[in-house]
C-alpha angles and dihedrals in degrees: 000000000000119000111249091205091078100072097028125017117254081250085060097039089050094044092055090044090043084057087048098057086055096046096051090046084051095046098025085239095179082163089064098032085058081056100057113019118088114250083246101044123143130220119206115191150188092245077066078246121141108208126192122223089274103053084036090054086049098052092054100048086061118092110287114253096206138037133200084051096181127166121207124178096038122181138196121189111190111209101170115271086358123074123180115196114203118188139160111231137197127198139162124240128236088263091050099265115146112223126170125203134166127239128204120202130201116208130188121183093219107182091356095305116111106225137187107244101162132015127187116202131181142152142177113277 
């Protein structure tokens, strides 16, 4: 498989996917979330439940609970064929209240294609 690198560095190609995943929270994209998150990825939650591609998958694909999902200080640490992206986020709930959280992403570029195989969410109650 080709190397991606060679047309946009590994720090544009995770910033892109790092706006994706927010998207696709936002949107509750599953189609797009199938496209970048590892078969074995791992979902870490606020509810202290761990969820596997699948139930992750399921619980996107419900009606989304918030709205103006943004991120701000985001960070992307390059360890080779490892990234971790760490960012503070803000959103509204369904009843108008505004929460921030922060969320923390694990990337491996697995046959030249960066994807998502762990992600740690959490925000204030």
């Amino acid at each position: 498989m080709p190397d991606t690198t060679n047309t946009k560095s590994d720090l544009e190609i995770l910033t892109q996917l790092n706006a994706d995943f927010l998207a696709s929270v936002q949107n509750g994209d599953v189609r797009r979330f199938e496209q970048i998150l590892a078969e074995d990825f791992m979902a870490s939650l606020p509810d202290f439940l761990l969820r596997d591609k699948k139930q992750f998958l399921d619980m996107m694909a419900a009606p989304r609970p918030f709205g103006e999902l943004k991120a701000d200080d985001v960070r992307i640490r390059l360890l080779g064929d490892f990234a971790i992206i760490h960012a503070h986020m803000t959103f509204r709930t369904a009843d108008g209240v505004r929460r921030q959280g922060r969320y923390t992403d694990d990337w491996q570029r697995r046959d030249g294609k960066w994807l998502c195989v762990a992600a740690n969410t959490f925000w204030e109650p």
